[in-house]
C-alpha positions in Angstrom: 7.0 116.3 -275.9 3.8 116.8 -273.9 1.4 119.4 -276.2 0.3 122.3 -274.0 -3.4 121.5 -274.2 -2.7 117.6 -273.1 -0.4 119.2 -270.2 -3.2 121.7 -268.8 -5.5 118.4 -268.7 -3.3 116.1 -267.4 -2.4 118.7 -264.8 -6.0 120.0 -264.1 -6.7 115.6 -263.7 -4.4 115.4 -261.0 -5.7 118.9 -258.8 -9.1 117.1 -259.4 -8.4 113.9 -258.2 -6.5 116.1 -255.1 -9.2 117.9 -255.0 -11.8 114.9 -254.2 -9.3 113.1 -252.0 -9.0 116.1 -249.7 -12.8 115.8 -249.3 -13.6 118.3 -252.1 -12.0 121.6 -250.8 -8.1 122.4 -251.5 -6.6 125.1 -249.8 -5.1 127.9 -253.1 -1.6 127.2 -251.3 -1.7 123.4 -252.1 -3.6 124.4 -255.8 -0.5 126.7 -256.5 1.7 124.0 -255.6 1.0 121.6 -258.2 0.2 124.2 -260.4 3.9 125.6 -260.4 6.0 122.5 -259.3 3.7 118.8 -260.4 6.1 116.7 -260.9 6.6 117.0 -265.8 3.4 118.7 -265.4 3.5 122.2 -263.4 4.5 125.6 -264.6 8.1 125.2 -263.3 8.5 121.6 -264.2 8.0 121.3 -267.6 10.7 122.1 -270.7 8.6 125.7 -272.1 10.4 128.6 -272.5 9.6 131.1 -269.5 12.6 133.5 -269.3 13.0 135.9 -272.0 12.6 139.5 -273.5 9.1 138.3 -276.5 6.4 136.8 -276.2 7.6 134.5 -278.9 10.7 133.5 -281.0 10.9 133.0 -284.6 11.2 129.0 -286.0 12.0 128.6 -289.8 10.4 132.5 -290.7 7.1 131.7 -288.4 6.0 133.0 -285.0 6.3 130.1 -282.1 5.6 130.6 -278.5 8.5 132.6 -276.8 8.7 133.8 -272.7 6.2 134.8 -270.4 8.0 136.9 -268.4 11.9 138.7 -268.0 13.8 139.2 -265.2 16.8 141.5 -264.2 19.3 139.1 -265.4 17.7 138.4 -268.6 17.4 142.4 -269.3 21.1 143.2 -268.9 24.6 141.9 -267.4 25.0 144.3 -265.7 22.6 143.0 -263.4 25.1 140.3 -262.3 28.0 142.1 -262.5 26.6 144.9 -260.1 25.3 142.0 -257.4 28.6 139.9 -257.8 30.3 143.0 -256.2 27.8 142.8 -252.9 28.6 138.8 -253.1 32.7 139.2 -253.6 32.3 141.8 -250.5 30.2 139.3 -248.5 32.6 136.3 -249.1 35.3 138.3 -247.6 34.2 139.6 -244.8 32.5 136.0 -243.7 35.4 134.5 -244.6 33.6 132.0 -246.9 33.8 130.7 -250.1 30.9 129.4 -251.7 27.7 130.9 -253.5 24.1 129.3 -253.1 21.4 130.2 -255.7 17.9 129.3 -255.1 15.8 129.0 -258.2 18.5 129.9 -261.0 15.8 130.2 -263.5 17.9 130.3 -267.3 20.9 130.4 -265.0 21.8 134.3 -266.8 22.2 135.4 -263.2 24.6 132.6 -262.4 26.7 133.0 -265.2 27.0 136.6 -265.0 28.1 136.3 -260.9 30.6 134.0 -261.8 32.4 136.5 -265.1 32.5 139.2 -262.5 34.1 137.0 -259.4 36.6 135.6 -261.7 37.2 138.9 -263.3 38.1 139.9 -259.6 40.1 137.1 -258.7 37.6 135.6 -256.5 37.9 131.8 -256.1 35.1 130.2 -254.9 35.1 126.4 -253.6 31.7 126.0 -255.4 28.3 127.9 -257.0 25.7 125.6 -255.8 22.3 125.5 -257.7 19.1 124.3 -255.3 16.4 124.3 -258.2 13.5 122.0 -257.8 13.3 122.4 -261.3 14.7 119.7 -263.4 13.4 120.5 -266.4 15.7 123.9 -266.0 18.7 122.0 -265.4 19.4 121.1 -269.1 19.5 125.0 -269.7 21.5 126.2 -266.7 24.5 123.6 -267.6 24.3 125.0 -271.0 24.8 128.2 -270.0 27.2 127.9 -267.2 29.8 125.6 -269.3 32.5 127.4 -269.2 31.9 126.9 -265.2 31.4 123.5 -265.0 34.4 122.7 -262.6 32.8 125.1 -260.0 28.7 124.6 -260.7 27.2 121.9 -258.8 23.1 121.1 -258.6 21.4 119.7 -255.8 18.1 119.4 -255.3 18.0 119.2 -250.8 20.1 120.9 -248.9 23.0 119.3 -246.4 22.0 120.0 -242.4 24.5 122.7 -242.4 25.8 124.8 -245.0 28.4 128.1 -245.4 28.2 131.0 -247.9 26.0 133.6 -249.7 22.6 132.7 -250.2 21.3 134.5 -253.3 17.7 134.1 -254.3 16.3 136.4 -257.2 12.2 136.6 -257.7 11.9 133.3 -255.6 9.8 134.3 -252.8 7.3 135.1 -255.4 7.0 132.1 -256.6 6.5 130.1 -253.2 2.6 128.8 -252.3 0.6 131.1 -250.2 -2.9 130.8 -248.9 -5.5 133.2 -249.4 -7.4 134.9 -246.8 -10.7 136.6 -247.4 -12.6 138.7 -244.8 -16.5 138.6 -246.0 -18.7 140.6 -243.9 -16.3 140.9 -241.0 -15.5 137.2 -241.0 -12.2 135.5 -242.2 -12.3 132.8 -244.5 -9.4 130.7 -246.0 -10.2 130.5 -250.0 -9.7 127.4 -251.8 -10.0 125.8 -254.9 -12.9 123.4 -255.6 -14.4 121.7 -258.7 -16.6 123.0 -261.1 -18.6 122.1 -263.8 -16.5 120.0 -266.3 -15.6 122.1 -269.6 -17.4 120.9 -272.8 -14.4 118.2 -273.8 -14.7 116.6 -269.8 -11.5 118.2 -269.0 -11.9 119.5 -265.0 -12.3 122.9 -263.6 -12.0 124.9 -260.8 -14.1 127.3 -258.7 -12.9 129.4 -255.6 -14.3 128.5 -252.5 -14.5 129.6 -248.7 -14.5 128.1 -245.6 -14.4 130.4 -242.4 -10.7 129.7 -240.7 -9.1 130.7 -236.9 -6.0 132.6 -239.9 -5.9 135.9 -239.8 -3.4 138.7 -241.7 -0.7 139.3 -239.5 -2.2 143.2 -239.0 -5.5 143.8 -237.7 -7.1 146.2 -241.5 -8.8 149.2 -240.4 -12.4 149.2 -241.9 -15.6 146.5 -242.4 -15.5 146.6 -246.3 -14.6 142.8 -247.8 -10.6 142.3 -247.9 -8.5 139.7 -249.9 -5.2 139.0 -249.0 -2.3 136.6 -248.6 -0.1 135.3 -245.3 3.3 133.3 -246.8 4.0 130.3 -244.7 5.9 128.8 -246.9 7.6 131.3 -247.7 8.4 131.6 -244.0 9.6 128.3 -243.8 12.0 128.7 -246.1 13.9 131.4 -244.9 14.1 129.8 -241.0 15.2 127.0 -242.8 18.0 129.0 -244.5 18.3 130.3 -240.5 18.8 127.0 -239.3 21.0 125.5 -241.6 23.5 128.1 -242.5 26.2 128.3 -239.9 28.3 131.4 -241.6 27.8 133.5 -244.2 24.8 135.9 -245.9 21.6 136.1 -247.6 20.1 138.1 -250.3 17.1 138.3 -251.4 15.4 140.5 -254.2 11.5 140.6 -255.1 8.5 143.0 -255.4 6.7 143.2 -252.4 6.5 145.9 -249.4 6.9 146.1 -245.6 3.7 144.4 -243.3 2.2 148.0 -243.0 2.3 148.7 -246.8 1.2 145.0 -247.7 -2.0 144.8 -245.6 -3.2 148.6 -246.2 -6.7 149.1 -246.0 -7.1 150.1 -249.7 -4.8 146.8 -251.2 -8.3 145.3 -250.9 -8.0 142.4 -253.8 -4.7 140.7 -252.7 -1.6 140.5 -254.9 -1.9 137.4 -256.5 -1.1 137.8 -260.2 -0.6 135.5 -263.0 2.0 136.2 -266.2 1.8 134.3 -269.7 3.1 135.9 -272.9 4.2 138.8 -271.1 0.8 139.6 -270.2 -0.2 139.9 -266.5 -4.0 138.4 -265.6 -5.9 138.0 -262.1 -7.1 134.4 -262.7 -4.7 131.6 -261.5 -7.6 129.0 -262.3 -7.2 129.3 -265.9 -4.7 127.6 -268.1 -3.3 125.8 -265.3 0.7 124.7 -265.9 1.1 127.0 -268.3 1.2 130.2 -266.7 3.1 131.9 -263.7 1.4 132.4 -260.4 2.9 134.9 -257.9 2.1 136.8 -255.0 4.2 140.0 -253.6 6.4 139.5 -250.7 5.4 140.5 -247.2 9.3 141.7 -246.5 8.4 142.0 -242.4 6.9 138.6 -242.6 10.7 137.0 -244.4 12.6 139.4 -241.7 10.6 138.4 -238.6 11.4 134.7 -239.6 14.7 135.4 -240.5 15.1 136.9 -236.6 13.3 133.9 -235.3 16.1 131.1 -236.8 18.9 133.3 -236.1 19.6 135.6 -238.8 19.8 139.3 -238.3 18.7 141.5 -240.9 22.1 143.4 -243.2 19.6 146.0 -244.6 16.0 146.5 -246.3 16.3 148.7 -249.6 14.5 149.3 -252.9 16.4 147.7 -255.9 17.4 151.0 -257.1 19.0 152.6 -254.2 20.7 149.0 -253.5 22.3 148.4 -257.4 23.6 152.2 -257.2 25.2 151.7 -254.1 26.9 148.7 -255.5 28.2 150.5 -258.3 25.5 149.3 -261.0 26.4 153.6 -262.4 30.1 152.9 -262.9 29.5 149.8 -265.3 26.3 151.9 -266.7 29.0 154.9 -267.7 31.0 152.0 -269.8 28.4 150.7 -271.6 27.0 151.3 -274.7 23.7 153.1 -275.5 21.1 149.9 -275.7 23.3 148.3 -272.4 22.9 151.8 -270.5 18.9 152.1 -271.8 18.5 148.4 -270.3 20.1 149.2 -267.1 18.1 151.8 -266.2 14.9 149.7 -266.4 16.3 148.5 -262.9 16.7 151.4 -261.0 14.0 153.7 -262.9 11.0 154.5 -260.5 8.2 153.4 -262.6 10.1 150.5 -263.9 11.8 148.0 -261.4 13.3 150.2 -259.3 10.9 150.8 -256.8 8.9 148.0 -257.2 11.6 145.7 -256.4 13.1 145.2 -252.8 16.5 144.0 -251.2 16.6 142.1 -247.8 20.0 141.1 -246.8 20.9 138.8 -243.9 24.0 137.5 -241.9 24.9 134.8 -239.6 27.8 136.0 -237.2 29.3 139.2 -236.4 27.5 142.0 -237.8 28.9 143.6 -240.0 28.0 147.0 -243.1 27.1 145.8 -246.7 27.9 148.2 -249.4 24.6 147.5 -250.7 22.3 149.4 -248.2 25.7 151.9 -247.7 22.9 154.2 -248.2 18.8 154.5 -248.3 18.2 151.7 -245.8 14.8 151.2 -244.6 15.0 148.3 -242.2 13.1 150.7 -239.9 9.9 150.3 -242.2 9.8 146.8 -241.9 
């Protein structure tokens, strides 16, 4: 197994050598790429432990590394079993039969959508799994065992597909470039070599080059401004447009609507890294072995979405969207450490603001119990 200190220089090698090949200046959204997904070497595509509740797990009575980060599904079932009831709806009323997850992470969400659809009597023809991710595969197929006459992995997707999309912190985790406005100019910032560390390993430096991109939103005021744009992000949901031919799409993340995301006072950009359940603002350190994310621009996903032929189900916070899906009736059966869990996702200050739902259909339009109540498409 590759040690984490001969992964960060293997991986830091092979931005370098990127680096110089691209004529010395690489833009952060190719940097980010092959910082999460390099092929053994990237964040994503190597075998550490990422989802999880500690920072470490215990090995023979000693401390070893543990997570960096949790997510909804890893906190609680009733996560899944609260989604699975917008999914069993969505199935019917498209009159499909197959689920699509997009970066299944353990694959706790997975498992916990398929317990509740079979609780419900929901067949479905398959669960697909698109996770560029091999080195998560191993895990997800442990977990999902009991499934694995239903669970499929693929790693592309056909040129036409039916069912519910589901896609839980993935935006996140897609590339963005960064956008800085210096003076009243707009620059692109990239990533650039440094002076060698002490041991000749490469690093990196950010670096500007003035750029025709702009933020989608002209930002009030001539102080300096760092932001993001998501074109990749972008992409992938006009691909999802193009390709799916019936069904829906949700989507949960943190993020806001365009007017919220490029407010004059978000001045240093959203980009954030996570490692040991601690959050840090420097993506050029301890590359491959930390997360790098960037909130969602939620107009930015609908506006694409629009543009391949999706219309938009509803816009919510995570809160308002798990209550109206009945996350309360499962929290009333639960015991005391599942209902103190569970309200980590809908609690203000926790995830329950912080995190958004965007739903989306392909065909005749039709009302999700999910934003039965609180929708706020009109913010977007």
């Amino acid at each position: 197994m590759t040690t984490a200190p001969s992964l960060t220089t293997t991986l830091a090698q092979c931005i370098a050598r990127s680096i110089l090949e691209a004529g010395g200046w690489l833009g952060f959204d190719a940097y980010m790429s092959q910082a999460l997904y390099q092929p053994g070497l990237g964040y994503y595509a190597h075998g550490s432990a990422k989802f999880g509740k500690l920072p470490y797990a215990v090995q023979d009575g000693a401390k070893v590394a543990g997570s960096d980060f949790v997510t909804a599904p890893e906190m609680t079932q009733l996560f899944g079993w609260t989604l699975a009831n917008q999914v069993a709806q969505a199935l019917q009323v498209t009159g499909t039969a197959e689920v699509w997850e997009f970066g299944a992470g353990s694959g706790a969400l997975a498992l916990q959508v398929l317990q509740a659809l079979k609780a419900q009597g929901v067949v479905l023809s398959h669960y697909t799994i698109v996770d560029i991710s091999g080195s998560l595969r191993a895990r997800q197929q442990a977990t999902l065992a009991e499934f694995a006459a239903t669970v499929r992995w693929v790693d592309a997707l056909p040129d036409a597909m039916q069912g519910i999309v589901l896609g839980n912190e993935v935006l996140d985790a897609m590339p963005v470039k960064l956008l800085a406005r210096v003076q009243g100019v707009w620059h692109e910032r990239g990533v650039a070599l440094g002076e060698p560390a002490a041991d000749g390993t490469p690093t990196f430096i950010l670096q500007d080059r003035i750029t025709d991109l702009r933020a989608p939103l002209d930002i009030p005021g001539e102080h300096d401004y760092l932001t993001e744009i998501h074109p990749q992000g972008e992409s992938f949901i006009r691909t999802l447009g193009d390709k799916l031919t019936a069904g829906a799409v949700f989507l949960l993340d943190y993020g806001f609507p365009e007017a919220e995301y490029y407010h004059p006072q978000r001045h240093m950009g959203t980009v954030m890294c996570h490692q040991a359940h601690q959050v840090d603002g420097d993506p050029l350190a301890d590359v491959g072995l930390k997360d790098i994310t960037a909130h969602v621009n939620f107009t930015g996903i609908a506006l694409a979405g629009n543009a391949a032929g999706l219309d938009v189900l509803g816009y919510c916070n995570q809160a308002r969207f798990l209550m109206n899906c009945g996350l309360l009736t499962y929290m009333e059966a639960a015991d005391l450490p599942a209902r103190v869990m569970a309200q980590k996702l809908i609690m203000e200050h926790e995830m329950g603001e912080f995190f958004k739902v965007i739903g989306f259909y392909k065909g005749e339009p039709w009302h999700a119990i999910g934003f039965a109540l609180g929708d706020k498409t009109h913010t977007l």
